[in-house]
N, C-alpha and C positions, 0 to 999 in steps of 0.2 A: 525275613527268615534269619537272618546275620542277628539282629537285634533281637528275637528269639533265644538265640546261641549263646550272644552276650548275657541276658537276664541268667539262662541255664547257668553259668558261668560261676556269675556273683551271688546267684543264690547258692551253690557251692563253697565257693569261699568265705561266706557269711556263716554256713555251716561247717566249715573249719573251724573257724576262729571260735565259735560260740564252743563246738565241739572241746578246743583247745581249752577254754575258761576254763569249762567244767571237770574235765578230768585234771585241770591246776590245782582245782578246788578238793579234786577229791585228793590228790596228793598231800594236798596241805590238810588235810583229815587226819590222812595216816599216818601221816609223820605226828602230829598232837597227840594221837590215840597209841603210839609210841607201834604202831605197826609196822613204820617202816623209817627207816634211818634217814636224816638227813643227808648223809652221800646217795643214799640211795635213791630220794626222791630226785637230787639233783639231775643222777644218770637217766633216771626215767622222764625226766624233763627234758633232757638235753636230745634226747632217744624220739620224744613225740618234737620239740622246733626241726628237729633235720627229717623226719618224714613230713611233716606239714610242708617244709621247704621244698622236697624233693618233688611232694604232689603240686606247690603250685609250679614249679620248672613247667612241671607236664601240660600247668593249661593256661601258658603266656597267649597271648591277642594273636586272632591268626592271622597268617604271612600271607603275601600274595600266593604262594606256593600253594598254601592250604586250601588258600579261595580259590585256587585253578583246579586242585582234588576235588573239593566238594563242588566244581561248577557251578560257582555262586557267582552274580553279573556284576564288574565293577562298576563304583558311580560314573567314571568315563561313559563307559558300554551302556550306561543307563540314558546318560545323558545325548548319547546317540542316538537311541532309539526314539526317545520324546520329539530331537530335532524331527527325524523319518517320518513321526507318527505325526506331527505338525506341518510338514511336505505334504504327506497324503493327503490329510485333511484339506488343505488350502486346494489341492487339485481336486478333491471331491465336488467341493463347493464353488468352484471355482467352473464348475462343467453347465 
């Protein structure tokens, strides 16, 4: 599920950045087409790096914090259960 979350993630920020290009591109249109000023593109540049910035703040790697919210199992907690589940089994067979 975690690795789920991660893809979710980076297909996000792949559509950022792709996002980003393109309205680069369209900027640098409009300033050739004299529709919009060089300072002006600049601010409108500067205006989409600090919302990209601010959204990825929003989606750093989650914490343990987040994985105890979402009660998602650590690979500790995994790796406990396999030994457990490797106990049982040996006592099954073992009967």
């Amino acid at each position: 599920m975690i690795e789920d979350f991660k893809k979710i993630i980076f297909l996000g920020l792949g559509s950022a950045a792709y996002t980003y290009e393109k309205i680069s591109d369209i900027i640098e249109n409009l300033v050739k087409k004299g529709q919009l000023t060089v300072d002006e593109a600049k601010d409108l540049s500067e205006e989409l790096k600090r919302n990209i910035k601010e959204k990825d703040e929003s989606t750093k790697p989650l914490s343990k914090k987040d994985a105890d919210i979402m009660n998602f199992v650590t690979r500790d907690e995994l790796e406990e259960i396999k030994v457990k589940l490797l106990e049982l089994e040996n006592k099954i067979n073992n009967k």
